[in-house]
C-alpha positions as CSV (number, residue, x, y, z in Angstrom):
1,X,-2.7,9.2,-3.2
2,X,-5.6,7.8,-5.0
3,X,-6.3,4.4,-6.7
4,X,-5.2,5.9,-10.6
5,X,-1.9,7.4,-9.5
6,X,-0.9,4.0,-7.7
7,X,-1.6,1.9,-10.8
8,X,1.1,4.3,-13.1
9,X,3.8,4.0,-10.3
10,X,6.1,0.9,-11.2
11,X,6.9,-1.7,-8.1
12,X,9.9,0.4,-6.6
13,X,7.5,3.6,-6.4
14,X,4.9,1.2,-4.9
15,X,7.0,-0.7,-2.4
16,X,8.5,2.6,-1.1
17,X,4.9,4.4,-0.6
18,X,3.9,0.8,1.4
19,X,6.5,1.2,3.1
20,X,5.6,5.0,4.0
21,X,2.5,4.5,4.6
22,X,3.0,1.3,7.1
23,X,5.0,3.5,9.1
24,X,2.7,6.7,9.1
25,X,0.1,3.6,10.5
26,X,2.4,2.7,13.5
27,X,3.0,6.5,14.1
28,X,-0.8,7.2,14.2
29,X,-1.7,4.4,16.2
30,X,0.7,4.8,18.4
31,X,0.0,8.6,19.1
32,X,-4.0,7.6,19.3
33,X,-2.7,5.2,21.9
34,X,-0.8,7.4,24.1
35,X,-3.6,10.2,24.1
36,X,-1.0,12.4,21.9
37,X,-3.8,12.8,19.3
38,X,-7.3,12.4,18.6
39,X,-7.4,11.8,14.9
40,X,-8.1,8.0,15.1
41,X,-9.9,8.4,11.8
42,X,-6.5,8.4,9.9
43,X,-5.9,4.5,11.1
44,X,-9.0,3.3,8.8
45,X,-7.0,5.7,6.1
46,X,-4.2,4.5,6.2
47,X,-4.7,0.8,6.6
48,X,-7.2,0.9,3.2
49,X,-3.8,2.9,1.2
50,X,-1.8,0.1,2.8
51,X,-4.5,-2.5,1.6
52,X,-4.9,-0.7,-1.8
53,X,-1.0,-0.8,-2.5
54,X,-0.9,-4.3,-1.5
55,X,-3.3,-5.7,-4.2
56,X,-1.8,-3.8,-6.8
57,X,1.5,-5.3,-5.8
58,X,-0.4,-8.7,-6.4
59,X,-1.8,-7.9,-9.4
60,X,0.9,-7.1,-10.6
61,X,2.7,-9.9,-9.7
62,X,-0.1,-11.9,-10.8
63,X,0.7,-10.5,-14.6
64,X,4.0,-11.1,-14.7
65,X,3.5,-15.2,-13.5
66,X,0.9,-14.8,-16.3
67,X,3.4,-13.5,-19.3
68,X,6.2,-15.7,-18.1
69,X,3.8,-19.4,-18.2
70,X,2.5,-18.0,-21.9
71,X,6.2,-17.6,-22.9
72,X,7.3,-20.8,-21.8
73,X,4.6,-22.7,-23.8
């Protein structure tokens, strides 16, 4: 999924394709491990989505700290 479609998915949507894609990174490594496949390539893929869904998570954390401290003063 690329950058633009992760920024219109709301936190659940986010959380659950973090969550895929952590675990499609311990299936691929493992397999890449054990000599069941060669695509070690997908690793760097899927640790950059995991890294990608992660900072949008912050950012968007980041902007709801940042509404809630302007409504309080």
């Amino acid at each position: 999924m690329k950058f633009e479609e992760l920024k219109k998915l709301d936190i659940k949507k986010l959380n659950e394709e973090l969550n895929e894609n952590r675990k499609a990174l311990f299936k691929v490594k493992f397999e890449v491990k054990s000599g069941q496949s060669k695509n070690s390539h997908l690793i760097n893929s899927y640790k950059k989505q995991v890294a990608r869904i992660k900072t949008l998570l912050k950012e968007m954390e980041l902007i709801e700290n940042a509404k809630k401290e302007i409504a309080n003063n």
